[in-house]
C-alpha positions in Angstrom: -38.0 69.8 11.1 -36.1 67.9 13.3 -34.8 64.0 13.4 -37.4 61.9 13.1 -37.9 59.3 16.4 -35.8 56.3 16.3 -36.9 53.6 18.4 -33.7 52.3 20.3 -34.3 49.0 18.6 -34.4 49.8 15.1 -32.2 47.9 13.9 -33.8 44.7 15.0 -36.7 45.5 13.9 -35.2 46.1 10.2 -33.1 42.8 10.9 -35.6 40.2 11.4 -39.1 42.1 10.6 -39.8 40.2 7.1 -37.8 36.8 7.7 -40.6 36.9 10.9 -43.3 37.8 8.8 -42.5 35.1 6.6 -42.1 32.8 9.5 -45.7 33.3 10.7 -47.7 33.4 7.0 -45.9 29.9 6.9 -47.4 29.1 10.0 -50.8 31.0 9.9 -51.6 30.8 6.3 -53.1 34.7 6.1 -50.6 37.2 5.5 -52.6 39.9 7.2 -52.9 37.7 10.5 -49.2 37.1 10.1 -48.6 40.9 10.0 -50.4 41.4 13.1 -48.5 38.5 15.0 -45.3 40.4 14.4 -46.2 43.5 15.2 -47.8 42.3 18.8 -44.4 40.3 19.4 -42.7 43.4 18.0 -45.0 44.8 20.9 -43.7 42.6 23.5 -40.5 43.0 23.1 -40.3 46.5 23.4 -42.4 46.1 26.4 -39.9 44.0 27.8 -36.9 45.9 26.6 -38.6 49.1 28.4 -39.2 47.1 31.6 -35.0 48.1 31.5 -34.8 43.9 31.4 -31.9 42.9 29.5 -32.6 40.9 26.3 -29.7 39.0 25.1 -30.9 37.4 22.2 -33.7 39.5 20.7 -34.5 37.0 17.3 -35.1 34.1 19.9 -37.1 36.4 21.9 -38.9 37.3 18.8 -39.6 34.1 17.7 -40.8 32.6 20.8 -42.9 35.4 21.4 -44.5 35.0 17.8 -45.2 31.0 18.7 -46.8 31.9 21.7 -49.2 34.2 20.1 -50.0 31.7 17.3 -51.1 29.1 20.0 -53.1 31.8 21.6 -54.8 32.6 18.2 -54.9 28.9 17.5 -56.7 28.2 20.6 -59.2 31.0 20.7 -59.9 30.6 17.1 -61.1 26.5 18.3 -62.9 28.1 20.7 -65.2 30.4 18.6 -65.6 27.1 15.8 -68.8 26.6 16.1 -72.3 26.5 14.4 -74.7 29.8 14.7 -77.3 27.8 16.9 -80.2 29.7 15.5 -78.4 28.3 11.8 -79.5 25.3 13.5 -83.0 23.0 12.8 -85.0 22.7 15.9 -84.0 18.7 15.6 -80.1 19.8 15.7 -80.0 22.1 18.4 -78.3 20.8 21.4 -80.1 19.6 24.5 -79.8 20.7 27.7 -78.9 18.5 30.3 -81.3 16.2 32.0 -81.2 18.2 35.2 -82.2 21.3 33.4 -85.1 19.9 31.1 -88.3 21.3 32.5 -89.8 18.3 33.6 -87.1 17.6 35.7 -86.9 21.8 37.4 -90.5 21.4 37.8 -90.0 18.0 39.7 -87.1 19.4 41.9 -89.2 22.4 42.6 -92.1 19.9 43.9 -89.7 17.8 46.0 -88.0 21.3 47.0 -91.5 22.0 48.8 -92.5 19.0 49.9 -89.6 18.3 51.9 -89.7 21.9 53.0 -92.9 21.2 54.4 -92.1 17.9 55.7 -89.8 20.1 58.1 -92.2 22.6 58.5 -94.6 20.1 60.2 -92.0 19.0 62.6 -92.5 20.5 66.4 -90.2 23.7 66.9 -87.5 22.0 68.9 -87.4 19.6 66.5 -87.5 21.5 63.4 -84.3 23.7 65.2 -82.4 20.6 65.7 -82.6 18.9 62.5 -81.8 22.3 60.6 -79.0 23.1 62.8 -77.5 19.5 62.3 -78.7 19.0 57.9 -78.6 22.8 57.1 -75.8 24.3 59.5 -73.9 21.4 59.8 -73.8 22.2 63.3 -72.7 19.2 65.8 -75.2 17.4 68.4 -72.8 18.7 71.4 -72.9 22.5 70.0 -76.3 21.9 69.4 -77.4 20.3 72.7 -75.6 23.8 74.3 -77.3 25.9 72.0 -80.7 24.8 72.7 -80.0 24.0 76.2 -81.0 20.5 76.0 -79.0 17.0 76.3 -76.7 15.7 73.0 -79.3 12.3 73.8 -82.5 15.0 73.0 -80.7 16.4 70.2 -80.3 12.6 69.0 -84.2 11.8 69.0 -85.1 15.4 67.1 -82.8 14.7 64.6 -83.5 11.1 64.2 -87.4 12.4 64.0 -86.5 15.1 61.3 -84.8 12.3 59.2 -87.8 9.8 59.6 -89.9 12.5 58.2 -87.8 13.5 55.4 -87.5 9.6 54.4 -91.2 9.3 54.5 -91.8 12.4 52.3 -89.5 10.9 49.5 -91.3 7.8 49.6 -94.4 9.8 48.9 -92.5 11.6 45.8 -91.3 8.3 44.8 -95.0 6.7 44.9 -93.9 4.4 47.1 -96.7 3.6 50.5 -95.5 5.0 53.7 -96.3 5.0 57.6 -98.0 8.6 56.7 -100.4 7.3 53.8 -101.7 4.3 56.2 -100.8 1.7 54.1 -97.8 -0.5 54.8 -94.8 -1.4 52.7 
């Protein structure tokens, strides 16, 4: 049959397998996760020492290789600690934030739209302007050449476009405004 493979680093492997193993169930508790910490820093290293990099100390190598994959474990293991949420009571499940409650989508829709419309009321000129300037972010000069008009016209739409968002939120808000005839 012919000589069975030998892996060019056999003998470190023989050398330091079980004081590793050891090592890591002292570390990780579970002999079978220790087992598969040394064989992926056993992995490592021959992926280094393939990579024709030169290992000068391969038990330091081995060790620090083995820590590393500990804290990796460690870490992803905190990460999946958790309770089943559907385990959970209606009364223990997490909320969602306040911006994300339905009440509060349904609102943003509403003042989505109303503002939206606000614009949408606003002559054409005026409507370009102010969403050139709020949406584009588009300066009054580059505006003013864009719409072939002066900076000081450019000025008055935008001005006009604010005015009528302000009195939109004041309408969301409850609050009177020059648009509802009342005074305030």
């Amino acid at each position: 049959m012919g000589t069975p493979f030998q892996w060019p680093w056999t003998p470190v492997v023989a050398r330091y397998y079980r004081e590793l193993l050891n090592f890591c169930t002292r570390m990780v508790k579970d002999r079978d996760a220790a087992a598969d910490v040394v064989q992926e820093s056993y992995a490592r290293l021959l992926a280094i020492q393939q990579s024709s990099a030169s290992i000068a100390e391969p038990r330091a190598l081995l060790y620090q290789t083995a820590r590393r994959i500990m804290v990796d474990l460690y870490r992803s293991d905190r990460v999946r600690e958790h309770a089943d949420i559907d385990a959970l009571t209606e009364a223990e499940q997490p909320e969602l934030p306040a911006h994300q409650q339905p009440d509060a989508m349904v609102a943003s829709m509403r003042a989505i739209e109303a503002y939206a419309a606000a614009i949408e009321t606003l002559p054409p000129r005026c409507r370009e302007a102010f969403i050139l300037h709020t949406f584009d972010g588009l300066p009054y000069a580059q505006i003013a050449e864009h719409m072939g008009t002066s900076v000081s016209m450019v000025e008055k739409h935008i001005a006009r476009g604010r005015l009528a968002c302000r009195d939109c939120e004041r309408q969301l808000l409850g609050h009177p405004g020059p648009q509802d005839g009342r005074t305030g």
